[in-house]
Structures are given as structure tokens and as C-alpha cells.
Biotite code that builds the C-alpha atoms (Angstrom):
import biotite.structure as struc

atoms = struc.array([
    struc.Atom([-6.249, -14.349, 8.648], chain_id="A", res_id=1, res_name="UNK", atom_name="CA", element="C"),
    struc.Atom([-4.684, -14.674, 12.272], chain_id="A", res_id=2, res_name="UNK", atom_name="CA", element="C"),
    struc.Atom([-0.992, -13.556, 11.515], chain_id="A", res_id=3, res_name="UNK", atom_name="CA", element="C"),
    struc.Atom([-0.150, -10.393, 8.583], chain_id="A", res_id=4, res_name="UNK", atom_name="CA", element="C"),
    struc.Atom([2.610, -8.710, 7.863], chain_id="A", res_id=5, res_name="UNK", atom_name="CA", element="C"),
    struc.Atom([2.810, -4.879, 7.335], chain_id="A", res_id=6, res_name="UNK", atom_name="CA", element="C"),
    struc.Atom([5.241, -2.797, 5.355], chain_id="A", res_id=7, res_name="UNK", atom_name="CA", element="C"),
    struc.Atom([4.629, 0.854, 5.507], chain_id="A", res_id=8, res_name="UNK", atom_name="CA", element="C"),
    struc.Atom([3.125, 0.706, 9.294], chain_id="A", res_id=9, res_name="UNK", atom_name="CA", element="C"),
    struc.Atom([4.749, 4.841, 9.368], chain_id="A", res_id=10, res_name="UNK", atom_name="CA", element="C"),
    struc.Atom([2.996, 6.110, 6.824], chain_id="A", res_id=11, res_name="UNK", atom_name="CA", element="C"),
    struc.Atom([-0.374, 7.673, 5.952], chain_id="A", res_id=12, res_name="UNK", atom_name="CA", element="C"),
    struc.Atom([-2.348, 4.700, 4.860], chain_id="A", res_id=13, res_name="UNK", atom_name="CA", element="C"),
    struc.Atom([-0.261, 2.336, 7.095], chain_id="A", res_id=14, res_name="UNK", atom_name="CA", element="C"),
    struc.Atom([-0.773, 3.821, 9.975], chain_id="A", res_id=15, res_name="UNK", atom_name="CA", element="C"),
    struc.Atom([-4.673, 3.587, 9.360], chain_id="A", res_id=16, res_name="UNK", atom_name="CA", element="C"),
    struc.Atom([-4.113, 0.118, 8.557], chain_id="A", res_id=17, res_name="UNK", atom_name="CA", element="C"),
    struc.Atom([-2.298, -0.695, 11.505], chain_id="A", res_id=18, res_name="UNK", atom_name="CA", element="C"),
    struc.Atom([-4.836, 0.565, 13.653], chain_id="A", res_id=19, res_name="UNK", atom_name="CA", element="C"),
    struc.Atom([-7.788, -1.343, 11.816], chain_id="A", res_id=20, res_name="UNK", atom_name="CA", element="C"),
    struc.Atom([-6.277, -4.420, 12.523], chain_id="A", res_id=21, res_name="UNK", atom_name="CA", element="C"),
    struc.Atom([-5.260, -3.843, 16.066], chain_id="A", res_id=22, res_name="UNK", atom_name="CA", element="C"),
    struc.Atom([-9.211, -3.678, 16.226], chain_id="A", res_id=23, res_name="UNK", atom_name="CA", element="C"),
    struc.Atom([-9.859, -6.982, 14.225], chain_id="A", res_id=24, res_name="UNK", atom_name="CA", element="C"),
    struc.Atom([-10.560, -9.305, 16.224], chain_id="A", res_id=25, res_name="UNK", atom_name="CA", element="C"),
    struc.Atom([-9.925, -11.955, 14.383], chain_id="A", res_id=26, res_name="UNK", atom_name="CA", element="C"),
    struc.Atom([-6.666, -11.019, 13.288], chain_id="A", res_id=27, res_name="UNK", atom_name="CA", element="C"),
    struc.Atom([-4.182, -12.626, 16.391], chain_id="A", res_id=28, res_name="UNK", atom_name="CA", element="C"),
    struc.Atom([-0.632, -10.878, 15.472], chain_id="A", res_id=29, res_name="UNK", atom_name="CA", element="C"),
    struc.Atom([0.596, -8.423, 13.439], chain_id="A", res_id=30, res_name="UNK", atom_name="CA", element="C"),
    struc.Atom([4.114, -7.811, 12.215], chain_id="A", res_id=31, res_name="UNK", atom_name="CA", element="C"),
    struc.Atom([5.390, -4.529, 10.966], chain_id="A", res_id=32, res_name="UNK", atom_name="CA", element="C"),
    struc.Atom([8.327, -3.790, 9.074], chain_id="A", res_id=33, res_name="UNK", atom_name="CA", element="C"),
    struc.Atom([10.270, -1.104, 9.770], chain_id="A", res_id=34, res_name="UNK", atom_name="CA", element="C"),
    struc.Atom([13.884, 0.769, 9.223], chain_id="A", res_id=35, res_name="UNK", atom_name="CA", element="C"),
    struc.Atom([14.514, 2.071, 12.587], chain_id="A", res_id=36, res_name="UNK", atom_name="CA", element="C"),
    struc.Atom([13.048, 0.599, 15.613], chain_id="A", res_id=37, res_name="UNK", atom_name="CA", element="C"),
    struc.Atom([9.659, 2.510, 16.397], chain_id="A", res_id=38, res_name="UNK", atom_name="CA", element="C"),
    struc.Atom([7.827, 2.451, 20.102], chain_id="A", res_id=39, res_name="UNK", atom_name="CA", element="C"),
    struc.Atom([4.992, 0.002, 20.667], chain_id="A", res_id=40, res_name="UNK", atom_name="CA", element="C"),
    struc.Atom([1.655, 1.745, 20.804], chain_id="A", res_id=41, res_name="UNK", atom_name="CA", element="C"),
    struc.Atom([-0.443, -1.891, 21.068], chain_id="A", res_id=42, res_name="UNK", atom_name="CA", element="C"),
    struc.Atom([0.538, -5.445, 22.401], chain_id="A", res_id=43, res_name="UNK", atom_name="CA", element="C"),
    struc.Atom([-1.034, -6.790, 19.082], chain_id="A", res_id=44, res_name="UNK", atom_name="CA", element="C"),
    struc.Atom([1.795, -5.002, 16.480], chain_id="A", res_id=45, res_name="UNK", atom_name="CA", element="C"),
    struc.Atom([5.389, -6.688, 17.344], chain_id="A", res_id=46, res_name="UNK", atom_name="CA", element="C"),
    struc.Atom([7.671, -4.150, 15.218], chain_id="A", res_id=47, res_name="UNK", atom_name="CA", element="C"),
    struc.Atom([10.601, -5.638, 13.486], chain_id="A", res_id=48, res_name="UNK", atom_name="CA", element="C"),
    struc.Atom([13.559, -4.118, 12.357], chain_id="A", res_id=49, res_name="UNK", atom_name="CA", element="C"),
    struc.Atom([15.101, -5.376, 8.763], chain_id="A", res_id=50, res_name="UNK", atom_name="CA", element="C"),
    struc.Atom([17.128, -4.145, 6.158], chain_id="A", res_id=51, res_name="UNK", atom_name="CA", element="C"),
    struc.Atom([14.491, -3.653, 2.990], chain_id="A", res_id=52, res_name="UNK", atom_name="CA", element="C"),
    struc.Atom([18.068, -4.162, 0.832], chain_id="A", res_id=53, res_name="UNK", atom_name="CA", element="C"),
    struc.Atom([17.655, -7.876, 2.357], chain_id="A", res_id=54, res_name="UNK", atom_name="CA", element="C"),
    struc.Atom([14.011, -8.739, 2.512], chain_id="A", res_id=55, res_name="UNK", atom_name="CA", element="C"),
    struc.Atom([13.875, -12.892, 1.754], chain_id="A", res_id=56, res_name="UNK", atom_name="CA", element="C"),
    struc.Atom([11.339, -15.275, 2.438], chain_id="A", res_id=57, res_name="UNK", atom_name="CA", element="C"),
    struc.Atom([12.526, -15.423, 6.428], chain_id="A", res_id=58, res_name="UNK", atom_name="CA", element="C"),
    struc.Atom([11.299, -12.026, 6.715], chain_id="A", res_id=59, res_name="UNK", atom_name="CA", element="C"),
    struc.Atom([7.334, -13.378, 5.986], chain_id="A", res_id=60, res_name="UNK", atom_name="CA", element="C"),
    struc.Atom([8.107, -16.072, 7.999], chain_id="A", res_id=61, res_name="UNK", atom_name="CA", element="C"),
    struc.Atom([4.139, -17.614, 8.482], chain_id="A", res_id=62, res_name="UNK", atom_name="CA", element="C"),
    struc.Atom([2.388, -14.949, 7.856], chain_id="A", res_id=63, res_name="UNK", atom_name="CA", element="C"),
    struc.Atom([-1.244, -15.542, 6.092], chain_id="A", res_id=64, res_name="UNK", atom_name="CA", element="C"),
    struc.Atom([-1.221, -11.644, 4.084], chain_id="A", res_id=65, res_name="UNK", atom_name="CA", element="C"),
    struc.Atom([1.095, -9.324, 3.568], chain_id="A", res_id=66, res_name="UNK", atom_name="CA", element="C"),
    struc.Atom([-0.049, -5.734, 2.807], chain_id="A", res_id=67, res_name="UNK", atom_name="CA", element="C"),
    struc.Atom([2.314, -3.157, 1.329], chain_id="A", res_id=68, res_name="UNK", atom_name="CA", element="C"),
    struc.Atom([2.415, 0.462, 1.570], chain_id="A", res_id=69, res_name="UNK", atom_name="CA", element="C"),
    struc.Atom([5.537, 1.200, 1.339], chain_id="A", res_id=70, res_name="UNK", atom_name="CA", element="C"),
    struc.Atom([5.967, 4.705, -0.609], chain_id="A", res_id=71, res_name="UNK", atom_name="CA", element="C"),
    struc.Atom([7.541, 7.813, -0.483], chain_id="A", res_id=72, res_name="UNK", atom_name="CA", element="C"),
    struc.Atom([8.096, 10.675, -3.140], chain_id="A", res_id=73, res_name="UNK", atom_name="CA", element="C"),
    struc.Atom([11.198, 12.173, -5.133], chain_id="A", res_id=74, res_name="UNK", atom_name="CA", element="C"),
    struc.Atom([11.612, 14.755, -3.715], chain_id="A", res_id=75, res_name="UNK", atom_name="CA", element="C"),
    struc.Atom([12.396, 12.992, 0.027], chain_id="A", res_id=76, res_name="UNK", atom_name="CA", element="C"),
    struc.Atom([14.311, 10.182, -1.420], chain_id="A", res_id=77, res_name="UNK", atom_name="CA", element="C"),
    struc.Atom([15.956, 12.545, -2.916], chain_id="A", res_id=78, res_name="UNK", atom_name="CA", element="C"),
    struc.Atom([16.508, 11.112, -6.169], chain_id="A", res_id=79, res_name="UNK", atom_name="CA", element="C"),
    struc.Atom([14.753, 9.261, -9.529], chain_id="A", res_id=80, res_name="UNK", atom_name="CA", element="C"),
    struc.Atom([16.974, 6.431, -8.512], chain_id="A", res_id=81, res_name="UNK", atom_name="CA", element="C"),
    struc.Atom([15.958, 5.966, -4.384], chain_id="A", res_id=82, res_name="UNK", atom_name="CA", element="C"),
    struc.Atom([12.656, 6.740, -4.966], chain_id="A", res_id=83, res_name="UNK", atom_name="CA", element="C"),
    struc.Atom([12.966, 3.433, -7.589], chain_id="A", res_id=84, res_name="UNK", atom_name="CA", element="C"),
    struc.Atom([14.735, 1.569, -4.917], chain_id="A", res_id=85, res_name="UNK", atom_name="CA", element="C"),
    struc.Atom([11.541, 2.394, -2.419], chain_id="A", res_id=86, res_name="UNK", atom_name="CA", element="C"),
    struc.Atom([7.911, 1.944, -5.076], chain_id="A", res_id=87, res_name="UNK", atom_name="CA", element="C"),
    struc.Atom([9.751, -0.542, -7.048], chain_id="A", res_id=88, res_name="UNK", atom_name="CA", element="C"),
    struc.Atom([12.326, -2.517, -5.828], chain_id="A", res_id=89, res_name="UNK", atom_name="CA", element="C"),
    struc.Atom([11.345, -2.998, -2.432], chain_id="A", res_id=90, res_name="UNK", atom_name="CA", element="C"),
    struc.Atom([8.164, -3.643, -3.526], chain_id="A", res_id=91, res_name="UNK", atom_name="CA", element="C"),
    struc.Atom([8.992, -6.530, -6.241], chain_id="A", res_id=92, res_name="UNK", atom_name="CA", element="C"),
    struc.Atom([11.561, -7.773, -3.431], chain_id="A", res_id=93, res_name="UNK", atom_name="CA", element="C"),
    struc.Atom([8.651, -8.238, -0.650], chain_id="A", res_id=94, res_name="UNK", atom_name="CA", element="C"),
    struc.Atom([6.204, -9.672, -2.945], chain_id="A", res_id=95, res_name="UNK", atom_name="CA", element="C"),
    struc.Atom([9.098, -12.245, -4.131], chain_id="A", res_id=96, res_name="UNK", atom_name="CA", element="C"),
    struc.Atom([9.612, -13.324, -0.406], chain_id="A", res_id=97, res_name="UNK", atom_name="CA", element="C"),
    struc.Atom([6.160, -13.683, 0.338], chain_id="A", res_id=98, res_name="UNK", atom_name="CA", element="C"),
    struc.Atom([5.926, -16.406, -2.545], chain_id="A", res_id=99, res_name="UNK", atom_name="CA", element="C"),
    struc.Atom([9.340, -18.167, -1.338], chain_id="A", res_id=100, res_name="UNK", atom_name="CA", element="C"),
    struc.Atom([7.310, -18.219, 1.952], chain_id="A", res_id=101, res_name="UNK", atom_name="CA", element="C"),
    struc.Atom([4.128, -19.510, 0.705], chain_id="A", res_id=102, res_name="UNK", atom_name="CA", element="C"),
    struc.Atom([2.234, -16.634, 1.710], chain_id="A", res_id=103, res_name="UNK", atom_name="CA", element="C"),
    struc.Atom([-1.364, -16.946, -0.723], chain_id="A", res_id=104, res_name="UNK", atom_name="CA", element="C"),
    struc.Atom([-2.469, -13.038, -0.110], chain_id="A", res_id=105, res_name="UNK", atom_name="CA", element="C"),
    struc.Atom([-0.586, -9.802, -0.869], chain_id="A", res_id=106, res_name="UNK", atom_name="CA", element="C"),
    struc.Atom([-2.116, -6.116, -1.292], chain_id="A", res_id=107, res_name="UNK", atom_name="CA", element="C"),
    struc.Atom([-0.428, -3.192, -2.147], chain_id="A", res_id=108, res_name="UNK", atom_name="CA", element="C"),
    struc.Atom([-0.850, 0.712, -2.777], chain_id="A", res_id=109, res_name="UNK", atom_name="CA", element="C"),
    struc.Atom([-0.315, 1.777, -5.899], chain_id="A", res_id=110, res_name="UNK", atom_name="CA", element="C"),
    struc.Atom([-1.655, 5.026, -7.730], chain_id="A", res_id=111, res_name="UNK", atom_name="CA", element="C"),
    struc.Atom([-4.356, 5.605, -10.122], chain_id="A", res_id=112, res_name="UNK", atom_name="CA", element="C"),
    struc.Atom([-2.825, 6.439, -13.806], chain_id="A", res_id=113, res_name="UNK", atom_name="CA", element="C"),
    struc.Atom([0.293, 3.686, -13.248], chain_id="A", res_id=114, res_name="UNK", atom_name="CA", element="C"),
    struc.Atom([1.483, 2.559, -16.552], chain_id="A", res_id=115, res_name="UNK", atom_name="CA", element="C"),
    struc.Atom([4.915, 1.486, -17.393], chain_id="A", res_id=116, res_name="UNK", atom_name="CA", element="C"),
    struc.Atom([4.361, 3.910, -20.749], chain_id="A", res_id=117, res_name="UNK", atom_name="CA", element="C"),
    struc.Atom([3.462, 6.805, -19.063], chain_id="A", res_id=118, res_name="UNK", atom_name="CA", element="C"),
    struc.Atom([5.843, 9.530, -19.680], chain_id="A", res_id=119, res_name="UNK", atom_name="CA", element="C"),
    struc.Atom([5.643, 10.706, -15.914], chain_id="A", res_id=120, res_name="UNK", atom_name="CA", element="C"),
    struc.Atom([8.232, 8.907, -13.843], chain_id="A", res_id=121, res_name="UNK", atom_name="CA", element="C"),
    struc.Atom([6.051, 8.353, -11.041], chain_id="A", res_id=122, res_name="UNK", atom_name="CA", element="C"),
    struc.Atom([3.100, 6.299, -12.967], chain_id="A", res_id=123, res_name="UNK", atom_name="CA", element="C"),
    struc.Atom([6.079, 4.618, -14.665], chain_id="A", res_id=124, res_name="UNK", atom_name="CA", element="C"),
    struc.Atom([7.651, 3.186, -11.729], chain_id="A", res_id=125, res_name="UNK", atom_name="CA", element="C"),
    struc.Atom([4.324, 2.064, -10.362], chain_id="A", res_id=126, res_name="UNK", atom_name="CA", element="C"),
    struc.Atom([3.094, 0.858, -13.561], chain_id="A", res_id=127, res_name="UNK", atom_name="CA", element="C"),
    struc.Atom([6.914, -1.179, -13.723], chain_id="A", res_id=128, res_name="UNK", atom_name="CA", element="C"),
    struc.Atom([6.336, -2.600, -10.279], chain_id="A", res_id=129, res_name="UNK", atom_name="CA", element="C"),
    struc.Atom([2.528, -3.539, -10.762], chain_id="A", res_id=130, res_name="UNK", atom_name="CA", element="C"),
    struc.Atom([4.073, -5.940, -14.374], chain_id="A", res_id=131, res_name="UNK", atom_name="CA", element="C"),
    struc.Atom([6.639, -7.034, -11.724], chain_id="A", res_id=132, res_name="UNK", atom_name="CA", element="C"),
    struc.Atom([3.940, -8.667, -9.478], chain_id="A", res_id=133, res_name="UNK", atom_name="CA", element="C"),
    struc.Atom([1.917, -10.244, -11.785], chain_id="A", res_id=134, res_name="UNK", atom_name="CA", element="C"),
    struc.Atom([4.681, -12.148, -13.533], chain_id="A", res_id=135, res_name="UNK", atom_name="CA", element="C"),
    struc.Atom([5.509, -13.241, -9.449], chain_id="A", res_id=136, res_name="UNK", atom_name="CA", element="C"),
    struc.Atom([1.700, -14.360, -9.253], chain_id="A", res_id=137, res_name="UNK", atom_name="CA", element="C"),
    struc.Atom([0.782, -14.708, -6.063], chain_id="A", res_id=138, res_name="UNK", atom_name="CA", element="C"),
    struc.Atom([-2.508, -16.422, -5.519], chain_id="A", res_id=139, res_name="UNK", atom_name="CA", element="C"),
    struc.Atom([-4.188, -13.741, -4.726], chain_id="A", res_id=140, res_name="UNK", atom_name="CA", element="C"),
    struc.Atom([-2.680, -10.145, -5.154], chain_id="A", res_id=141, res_name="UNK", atom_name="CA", element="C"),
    struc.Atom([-4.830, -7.119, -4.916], chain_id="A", res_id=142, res_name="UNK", atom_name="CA", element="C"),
    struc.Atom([-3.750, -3.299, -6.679], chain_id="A", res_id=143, res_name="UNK", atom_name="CA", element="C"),
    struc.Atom([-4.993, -0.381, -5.264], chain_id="A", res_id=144, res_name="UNK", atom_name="CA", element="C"),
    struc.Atom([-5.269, 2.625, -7.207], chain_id="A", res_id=145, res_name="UNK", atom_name="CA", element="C"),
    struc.Atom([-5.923, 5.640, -5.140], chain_id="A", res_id=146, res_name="UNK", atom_name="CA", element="C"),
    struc.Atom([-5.748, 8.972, -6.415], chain_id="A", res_id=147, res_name="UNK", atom_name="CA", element="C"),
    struc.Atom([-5.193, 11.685, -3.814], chain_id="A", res_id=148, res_name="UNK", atom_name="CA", element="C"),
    struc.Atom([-5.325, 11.144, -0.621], chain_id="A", res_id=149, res_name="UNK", atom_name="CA", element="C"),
    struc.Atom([-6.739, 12.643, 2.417], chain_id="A", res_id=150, res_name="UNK", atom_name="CA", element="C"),
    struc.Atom([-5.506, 12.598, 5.925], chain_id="A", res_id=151, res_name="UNK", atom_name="CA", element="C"),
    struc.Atom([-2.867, 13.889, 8.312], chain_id="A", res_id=152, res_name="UNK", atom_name="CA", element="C"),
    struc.Atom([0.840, 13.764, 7.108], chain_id="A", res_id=153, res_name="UNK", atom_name="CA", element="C"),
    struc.Atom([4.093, 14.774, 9.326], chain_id="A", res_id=154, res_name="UNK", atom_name="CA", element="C"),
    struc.Atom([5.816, 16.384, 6.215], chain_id="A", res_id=155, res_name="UNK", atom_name="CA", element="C"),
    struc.Atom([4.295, 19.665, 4.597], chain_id="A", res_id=156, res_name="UNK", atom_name="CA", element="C"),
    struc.Atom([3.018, 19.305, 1.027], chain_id="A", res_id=157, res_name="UNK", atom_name="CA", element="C"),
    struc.Atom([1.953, 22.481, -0.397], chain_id="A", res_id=158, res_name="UNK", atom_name="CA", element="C"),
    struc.Atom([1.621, 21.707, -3.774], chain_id="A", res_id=159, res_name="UNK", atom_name="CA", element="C"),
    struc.Atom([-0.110, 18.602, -2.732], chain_id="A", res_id=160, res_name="UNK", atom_name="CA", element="C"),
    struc.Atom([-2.770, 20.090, -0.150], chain_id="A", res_id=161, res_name="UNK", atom_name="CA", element="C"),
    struc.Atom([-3.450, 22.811, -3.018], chain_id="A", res_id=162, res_name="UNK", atom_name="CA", element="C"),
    struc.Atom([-4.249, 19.847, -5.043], chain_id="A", res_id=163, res_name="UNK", atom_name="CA", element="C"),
    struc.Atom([-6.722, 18.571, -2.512], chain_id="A", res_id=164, res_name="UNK", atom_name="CA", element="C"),
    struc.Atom([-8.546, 21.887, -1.951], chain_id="A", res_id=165, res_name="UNK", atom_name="CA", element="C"),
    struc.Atom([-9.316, 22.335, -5.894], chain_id="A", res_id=166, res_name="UNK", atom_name="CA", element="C"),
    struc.Atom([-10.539, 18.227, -6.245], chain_id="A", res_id=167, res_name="UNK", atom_name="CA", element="C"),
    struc.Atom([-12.488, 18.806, -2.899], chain_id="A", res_id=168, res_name="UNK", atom_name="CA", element="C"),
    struc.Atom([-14.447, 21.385, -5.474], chain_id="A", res_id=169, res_name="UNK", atom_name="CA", element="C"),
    struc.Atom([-15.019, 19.784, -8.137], chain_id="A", res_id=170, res_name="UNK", atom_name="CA", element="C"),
    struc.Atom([-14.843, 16.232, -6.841], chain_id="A", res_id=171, res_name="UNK", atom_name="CA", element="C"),
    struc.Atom([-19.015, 16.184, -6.884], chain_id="A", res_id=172, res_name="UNK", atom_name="CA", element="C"),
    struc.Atom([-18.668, 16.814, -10.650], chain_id="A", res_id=173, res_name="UNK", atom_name="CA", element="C"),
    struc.Atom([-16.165, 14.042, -11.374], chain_id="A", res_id=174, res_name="UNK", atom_name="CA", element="C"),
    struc.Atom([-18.755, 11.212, -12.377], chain_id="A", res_id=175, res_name="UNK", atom_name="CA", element="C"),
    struc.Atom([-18.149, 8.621, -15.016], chain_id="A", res_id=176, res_name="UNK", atom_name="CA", element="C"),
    struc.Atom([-14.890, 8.034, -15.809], chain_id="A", res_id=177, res_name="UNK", atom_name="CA", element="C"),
    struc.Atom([-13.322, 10.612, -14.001], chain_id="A", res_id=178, res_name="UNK", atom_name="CA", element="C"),
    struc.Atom([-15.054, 9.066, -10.882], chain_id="A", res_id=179, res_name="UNK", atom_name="CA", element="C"),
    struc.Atom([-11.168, 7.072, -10.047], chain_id="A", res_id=180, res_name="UNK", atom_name="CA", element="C"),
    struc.Atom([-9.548, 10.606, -9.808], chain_id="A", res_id=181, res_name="UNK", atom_name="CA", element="C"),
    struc.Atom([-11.395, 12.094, -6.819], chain_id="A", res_id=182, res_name="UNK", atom_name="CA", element="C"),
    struc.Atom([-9.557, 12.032, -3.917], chain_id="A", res_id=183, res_name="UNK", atom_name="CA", element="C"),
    struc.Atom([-9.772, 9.599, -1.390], chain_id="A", res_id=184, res_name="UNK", atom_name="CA", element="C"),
    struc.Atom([-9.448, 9.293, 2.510], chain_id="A", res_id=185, res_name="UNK", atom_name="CA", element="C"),
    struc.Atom([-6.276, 7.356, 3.284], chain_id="A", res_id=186, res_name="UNK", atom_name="CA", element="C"),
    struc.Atom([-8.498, 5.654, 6.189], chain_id="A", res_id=187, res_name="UNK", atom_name="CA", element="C"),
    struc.Atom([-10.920, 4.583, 3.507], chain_id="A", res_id=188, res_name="UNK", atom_name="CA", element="C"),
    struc.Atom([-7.834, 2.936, 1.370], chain_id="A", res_id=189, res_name="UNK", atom_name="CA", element="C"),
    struc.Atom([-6.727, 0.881, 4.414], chain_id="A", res_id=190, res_name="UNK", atom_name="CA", element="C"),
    struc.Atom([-9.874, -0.197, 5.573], chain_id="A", res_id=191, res_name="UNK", atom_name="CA", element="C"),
    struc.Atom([-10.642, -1.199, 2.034], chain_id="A", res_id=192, res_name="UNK", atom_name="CA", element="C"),
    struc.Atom([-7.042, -2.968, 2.234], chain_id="A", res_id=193, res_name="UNK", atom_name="CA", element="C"),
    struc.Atom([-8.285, -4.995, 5.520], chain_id="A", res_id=194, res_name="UNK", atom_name="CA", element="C"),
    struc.Atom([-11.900, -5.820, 3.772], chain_id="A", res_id=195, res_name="UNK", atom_name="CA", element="C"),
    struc.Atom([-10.219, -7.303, 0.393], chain_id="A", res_id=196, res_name="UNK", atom_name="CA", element="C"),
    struc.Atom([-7.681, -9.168, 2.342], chain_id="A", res_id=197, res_name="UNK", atom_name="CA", element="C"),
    struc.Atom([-10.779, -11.368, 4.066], chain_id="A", res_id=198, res_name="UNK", atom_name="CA", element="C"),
    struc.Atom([-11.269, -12.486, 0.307], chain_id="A", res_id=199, res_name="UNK", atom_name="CA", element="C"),
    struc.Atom([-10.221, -15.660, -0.766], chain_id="A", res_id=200, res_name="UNK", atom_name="CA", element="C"),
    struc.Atom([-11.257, -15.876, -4.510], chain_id="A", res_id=201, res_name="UNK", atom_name="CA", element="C"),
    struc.Atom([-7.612, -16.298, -6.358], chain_id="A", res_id=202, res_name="UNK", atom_name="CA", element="C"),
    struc.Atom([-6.539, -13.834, -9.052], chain_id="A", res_id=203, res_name="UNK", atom_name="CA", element="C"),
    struc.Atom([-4.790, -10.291, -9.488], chain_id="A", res_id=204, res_name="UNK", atom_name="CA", element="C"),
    struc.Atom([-7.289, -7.648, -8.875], chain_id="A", res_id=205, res_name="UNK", atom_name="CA", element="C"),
    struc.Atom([-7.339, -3.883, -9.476], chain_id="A", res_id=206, res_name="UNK", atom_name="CA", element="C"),
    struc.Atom([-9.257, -1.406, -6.940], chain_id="A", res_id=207, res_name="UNK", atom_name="CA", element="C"),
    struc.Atom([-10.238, 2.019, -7.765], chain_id="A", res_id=208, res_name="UNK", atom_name="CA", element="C"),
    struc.Atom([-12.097, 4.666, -6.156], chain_id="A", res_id=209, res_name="UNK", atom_name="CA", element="C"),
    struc.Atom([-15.352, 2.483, -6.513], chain_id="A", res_id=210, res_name="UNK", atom_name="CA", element="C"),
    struc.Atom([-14.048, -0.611, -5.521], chain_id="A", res_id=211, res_name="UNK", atom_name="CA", element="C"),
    struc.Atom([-12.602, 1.281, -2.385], chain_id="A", res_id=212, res_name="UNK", atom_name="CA", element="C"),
    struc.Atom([-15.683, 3.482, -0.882], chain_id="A", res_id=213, res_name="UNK", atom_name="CA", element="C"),
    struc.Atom([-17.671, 0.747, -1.288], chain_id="A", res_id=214, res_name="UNK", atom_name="CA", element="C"),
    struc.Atom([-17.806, -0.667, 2.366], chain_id="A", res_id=215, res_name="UNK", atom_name="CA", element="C"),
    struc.Atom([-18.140, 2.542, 3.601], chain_id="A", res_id=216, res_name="UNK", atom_name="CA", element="C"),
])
């Protein structure tokens, strides 16, 4: 793994990611995609600006993974339809690329409870997008399914960090099944991103809370 790509390098779990790399040795360059140019933090991470409406297989160029965590939420896109555009579309359109560019390992965030049935238009879209990239079939494409997550964000999310306080609670008590709903640390999800990505075995794989705390 000497060369990834990384698309969501701004936000919460792709910032973490960014920095876990920067301290893999073993990983030589690191390319992150981005909509506006952003300034360079670390020698390692070469920032590139592209037009997500125009992602093709020039924008992988030779790079061995590609992780996405590209995301964002209805109410900031500001619509049903952008929000598509940005967990769907984008999504489907880097994964296609990827394969035009030969690239064998691509990982992406997605969110526990996707199904293209579900009758809540955020677990439909991901649900959509996760059909999407196993009819691309990549050689080896890894889902993650976090529930919650935990860390520093820019934007204020009331509703959200009320969320977090009440599954902090009764998160001990969530055991079984409900085990995949606590809520996670986005640093957890991207270092669980970097450690699955050093996997070769072929295949579509799903990650859940489990499969995620697991190195820790």
C-alpha cells in the first residue's frame, strides 16, 4: 500500500484517517480529494482539487486503495436531491473510476441500518449506493457501518450530540444485537479503515461496531 487516495480528507472520519496515514510508514503518498484547495498540514498528503461532477479513472491515477468518506447531511446540502448527488452519486462515480483505473482496494463509510427498503431517506440512499458497488465489484471493497459517531465537528448538531449523550448511557446495556448501534469514535472508524485496507483477501465485506473496535 505505498500510494492511496482519499475522498472526504475534511471531514470527521477523514480527517482521522488522514492523519493515521501520515503516520504509516509504509504508506509513501497520499492523495486527497478535495472541492476547494485546502492548506498543506504534512509533506506526505498532496491535496488535489477536482470537480466530484467529473471524477474518471484519471482522477485514481495509480493509486493502490482508495478510501471514501465522503458524506454530508440534508439539512447542509440543502436538499433530498444534493445530499443524493454527495452519499450516492459521488460515491458510485469514485468507485467506477477506481475500477477503470485498476485500483484492487476500495473502503467506504456507510451507516449502520442502510437498506435500499428502508422508508428513511437516509438508510435508503446508503443502502442504494452500497447495491451500486457491489454490482461495480471491485476486488476487494470493504462497508463500514458505523452508527453514531464521536469526535469533534466544525458545524453544531444539537439534535445529534443529544443523541450521543443518551447512547453514552445506555451504550453498556446495548449487548447482542443491539451491540452495532452504540456509538462509535470516528478515530476508531478510520483507524479500522487503515487496518482493513492492509488486507488482501478479495471479496465485499461489511464492518460493524465489532468488526471496527476490534484493533483497539
Amino acid at each position: 500500500m505505498k500510494k492511496v487516495l482519499v475522498a472526504g480528507g475534511t471531514g470527521l472520519i477523514g480527517g482521522y484517517l488522514l492523519k493515521a496515514l501520515e503516520n504509516d510508514a509504509k504508506v509513501q503518498e497520499v492523495i486527497a480529494l478535495a472541492r476547494n484547495s485546502v492548506e498543506k498540514s504534512n509533506s506526505k498528503v498532496q491535496w488535489k482539487v477536482i470537480d466530484f461532477d467529473r471524477i474518471d479513472a484519471a482522477t485514481i491515477g495509480n493509486a493502490d486503495v482508495v478510501f471514501c468518506c465522503l458524506g454530508t447531511t440534508i439539512k447542509k446540502a440543502g436538499s433530498q436531491e444534493k445530499f443524493r448527488k454527495v452519499d450516492h452519486d459521488y460515491v458510485v462515480s469514485l468507485a467506477k473510476a477506481s475500477k477503470a483505473a485498476g485500483c484492487q482496494k476500495f473502503l467506504v463509510v456507510s451507516v449502520i441500518g442502510s437498506d435500499a427498503d428502508s422508508r428513511i431517506f437516509y438508510n435508503k440512499v446508503k443502502g442504494e449506493m452500497e447495491i451500486d458497488l457491489r454490482q461495480i465489484a471491485i476486488s476487494r471493497t470493504v462497508v463500514f457501518h458505523p452508527s453514531i459517531l464521536v469526535g469533534p465537528r466544525s458545524e453544531k448538531r444539537l439534535a445529534e450530540r443529544i443523541g450521543i449523550a443518551l447512547f453514552k448511557v445506555v451504550a453498556p446495556l446495548m449487548a447482542g444485537g443491539l451491540r452495532k448501534y452504540r456509538p462509535i469514535q470516528a478515530k476508531v472508524v478510520a483507524e479500522a479503515m487503515l487496518r482493513y485496507a492492509k488486507d488482501s483477501e478479495p471479496g465485499f465485506l461489511d464492518v460493524e461496531y465489532d468488526g471496527m473496535v476490534s484493533g483497539e
